[in-house]
C-alpha positions as CSV (number, residue, x, y, z in Angstrom):
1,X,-3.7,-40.5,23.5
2,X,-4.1,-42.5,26.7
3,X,-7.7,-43.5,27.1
4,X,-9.2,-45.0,30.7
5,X,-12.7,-46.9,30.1
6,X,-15.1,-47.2,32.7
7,X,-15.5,-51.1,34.5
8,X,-19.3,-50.4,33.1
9,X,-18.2,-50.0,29.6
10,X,-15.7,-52.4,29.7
11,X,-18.0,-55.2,30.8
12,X,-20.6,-53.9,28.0
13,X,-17.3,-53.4,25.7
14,X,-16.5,-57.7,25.7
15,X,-16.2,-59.0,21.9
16,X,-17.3,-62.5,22.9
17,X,-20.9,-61.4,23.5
18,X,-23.8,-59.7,21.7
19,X,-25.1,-57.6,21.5
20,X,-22.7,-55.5,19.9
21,X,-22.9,-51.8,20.4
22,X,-21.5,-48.6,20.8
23,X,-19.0,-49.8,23.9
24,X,-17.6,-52.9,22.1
25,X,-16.8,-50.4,18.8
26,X,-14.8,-48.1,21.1
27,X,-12.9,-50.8,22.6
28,X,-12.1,-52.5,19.6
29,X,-11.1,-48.5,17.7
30,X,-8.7,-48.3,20.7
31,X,-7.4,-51.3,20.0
32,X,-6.7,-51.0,16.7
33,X,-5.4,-47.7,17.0
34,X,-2.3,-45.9,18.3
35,X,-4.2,-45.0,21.5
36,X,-3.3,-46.8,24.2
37,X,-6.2,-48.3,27.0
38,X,-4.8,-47.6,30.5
39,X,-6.1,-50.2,32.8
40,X,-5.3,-51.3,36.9
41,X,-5.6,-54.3,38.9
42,X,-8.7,-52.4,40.7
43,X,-10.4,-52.1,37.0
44,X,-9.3,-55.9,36.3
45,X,-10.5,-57.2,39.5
46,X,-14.2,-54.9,39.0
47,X,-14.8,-56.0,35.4
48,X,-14.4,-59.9,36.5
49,X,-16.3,-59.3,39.6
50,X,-19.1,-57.8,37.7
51,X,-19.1,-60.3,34.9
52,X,-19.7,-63.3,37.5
53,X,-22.4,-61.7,39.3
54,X,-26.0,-63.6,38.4
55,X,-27.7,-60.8,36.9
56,X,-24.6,-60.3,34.2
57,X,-24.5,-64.0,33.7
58,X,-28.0,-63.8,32.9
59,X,-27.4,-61.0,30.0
60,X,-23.7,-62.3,29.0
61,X,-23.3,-65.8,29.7
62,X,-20.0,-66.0,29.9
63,X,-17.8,-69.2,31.4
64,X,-14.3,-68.4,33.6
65,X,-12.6,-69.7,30.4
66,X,-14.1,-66.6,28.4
67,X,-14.0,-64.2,31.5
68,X,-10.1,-65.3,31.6
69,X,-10.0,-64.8,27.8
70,X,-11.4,-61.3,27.9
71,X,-9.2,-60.0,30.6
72,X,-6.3,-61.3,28.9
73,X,-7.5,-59.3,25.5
74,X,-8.1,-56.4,28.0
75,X,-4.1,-56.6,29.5
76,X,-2.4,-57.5,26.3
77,X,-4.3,-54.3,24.4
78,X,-3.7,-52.2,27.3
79,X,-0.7,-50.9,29.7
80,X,-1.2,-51.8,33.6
81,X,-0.5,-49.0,35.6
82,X,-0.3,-48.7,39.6
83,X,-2.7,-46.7,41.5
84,X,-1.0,-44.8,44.1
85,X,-1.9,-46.0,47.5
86,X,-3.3,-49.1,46.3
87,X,-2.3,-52.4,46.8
88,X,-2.8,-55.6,44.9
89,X,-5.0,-58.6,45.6
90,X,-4.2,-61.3,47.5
């Protein structure tokens, strides 16, 4: 099955932080799992938007080494695919 997460659960979904809850046990059941996450560079670019932003950093302290770490767990779990219309970041 091909399964599209939320930016919102994705950021609550990140393994390198507690607490751990029902998000981060979905992402990890994909993961382990012959389903396959479906992910885009608009869903990339959102979840490390988010996870910079104060409030977040306040919650998840997270440094770019670990927001860069997560994201790459995120692309090598999941299969980029290319929104119709859209067009990649600069």
């Amino acid at each position: 099955m091909r399964i599209v997460l939320d930016s919102n659960i994705l950021i609550r979904a990140n393994p390198l932080v507690p607490p751990f809850g029902l998000a981060r046990d979905l992402l990890l059941t994909i993961a382990a799992s012959p389903h396959v996450l479906i992910l885009s560079t608009a869903i990339l670019t959102e979840v490390q938007r988010v996870l910079d932003y104060p409030n977040v950093q306040a919650r998840w302290p997270l440094g770019k080494d670990d927001i860069d770490q997560y994201l790459a767990f995120l692309e090598a779990d999941g299969i980029m695919v290319e929104l119709p219309g859209a067009s990649r970041p600069s």
